[in-house]
C-alpha positions as CSV (number, residue, x, y, z in Angstrom):
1,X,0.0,0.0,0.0
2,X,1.3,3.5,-0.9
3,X,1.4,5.3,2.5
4,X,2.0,8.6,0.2
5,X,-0.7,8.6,-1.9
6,X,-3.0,8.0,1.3
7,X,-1.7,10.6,3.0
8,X,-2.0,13.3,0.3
9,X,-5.5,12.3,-0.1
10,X,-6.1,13.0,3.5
11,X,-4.4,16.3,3.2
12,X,-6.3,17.4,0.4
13,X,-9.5,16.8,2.6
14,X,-8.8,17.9,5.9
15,X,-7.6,21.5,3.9
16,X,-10.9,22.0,2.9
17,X,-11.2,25.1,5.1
18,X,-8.2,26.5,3.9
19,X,-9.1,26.3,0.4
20,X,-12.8,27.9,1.5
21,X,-10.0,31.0,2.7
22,X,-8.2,31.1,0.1
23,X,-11.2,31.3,-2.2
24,X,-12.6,34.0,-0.1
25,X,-9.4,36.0,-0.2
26,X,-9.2,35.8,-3.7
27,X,-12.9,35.5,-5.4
28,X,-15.5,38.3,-4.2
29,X,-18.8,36.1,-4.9
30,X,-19.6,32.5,-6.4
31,X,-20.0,35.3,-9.6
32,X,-16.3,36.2,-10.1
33,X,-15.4,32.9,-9.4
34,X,-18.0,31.2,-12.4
35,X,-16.8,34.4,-14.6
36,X,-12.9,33.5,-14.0
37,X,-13.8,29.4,-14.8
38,X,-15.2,30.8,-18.2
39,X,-12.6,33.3,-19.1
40,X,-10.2,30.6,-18.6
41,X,-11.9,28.1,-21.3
42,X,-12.0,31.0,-23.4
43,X,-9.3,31.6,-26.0
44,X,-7.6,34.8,-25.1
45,X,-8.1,36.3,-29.5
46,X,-11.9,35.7,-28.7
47,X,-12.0,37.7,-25.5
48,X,-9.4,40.2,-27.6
49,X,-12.6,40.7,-30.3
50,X,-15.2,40.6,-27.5
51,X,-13.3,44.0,-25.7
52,X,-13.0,41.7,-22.4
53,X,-9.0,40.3,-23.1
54,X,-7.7,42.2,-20.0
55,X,-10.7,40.9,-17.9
56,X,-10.2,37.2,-19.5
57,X,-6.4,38.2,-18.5
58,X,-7.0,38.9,-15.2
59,X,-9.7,35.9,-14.1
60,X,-7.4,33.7,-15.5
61,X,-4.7,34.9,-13.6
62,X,-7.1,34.7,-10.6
63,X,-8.1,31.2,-10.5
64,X,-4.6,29.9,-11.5
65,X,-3.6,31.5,-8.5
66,X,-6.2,29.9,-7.1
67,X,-5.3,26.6,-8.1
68,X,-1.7,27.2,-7.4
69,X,-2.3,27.9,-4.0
70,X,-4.4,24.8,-2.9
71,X,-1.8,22.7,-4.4
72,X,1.0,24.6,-2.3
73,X,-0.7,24.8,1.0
74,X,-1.0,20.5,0.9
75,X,2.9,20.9,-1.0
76,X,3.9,22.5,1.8
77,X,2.0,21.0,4.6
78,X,3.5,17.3,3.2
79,X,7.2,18.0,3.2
80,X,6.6,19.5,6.8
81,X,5.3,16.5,8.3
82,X,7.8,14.3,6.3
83,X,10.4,16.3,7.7
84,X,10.0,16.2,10.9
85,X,8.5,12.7,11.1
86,X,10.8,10.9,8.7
87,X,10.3,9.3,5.6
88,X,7.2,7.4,5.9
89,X,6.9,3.5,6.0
């Protein structure tokens, strides 16, 4: 059994509140957030034509850094625990 994998699994749950934060800090209302998952399956030339490209630019950035940032808190949160318990059976 791959004690790893099991591990990051329950990370990624038990951070469920931290990712509710961060998507506080970062989206202003389930709106924003739904606007920034469509800019980012838009193709930046459409948004261009559309007169949006610098709000298509900057949801994108938004739920990148989104994304980025629930996968760094768990990052982080796994190579603290393996550090100061050891490698892990």
């Amino acid at each position: 059994m791959d004690w790893h994998a099991i591990f990051i699994i329950v990370l990624v749950i038990l951070n469920f509140p931290v990712y509710r934060f961060i998507y506080k800090l970062i989206f202003s209302d389930p709106e924003d957030f739904d606007e920034s998952v469509k800019f980012s399956f838009t193709p930046d030339f459409i948004s261009f034509f559309r007169g949006k490209y610098w709000q298509d630019r900057w949801g994108t950035f938004k739920l990148r850094m989104y994304i980025f940032l629930c996968l760094a808190v768990v990052t982080l949160e796994y190579m603290a625990v393996d550090m100061v318990m050891g490698y892990f059976p």
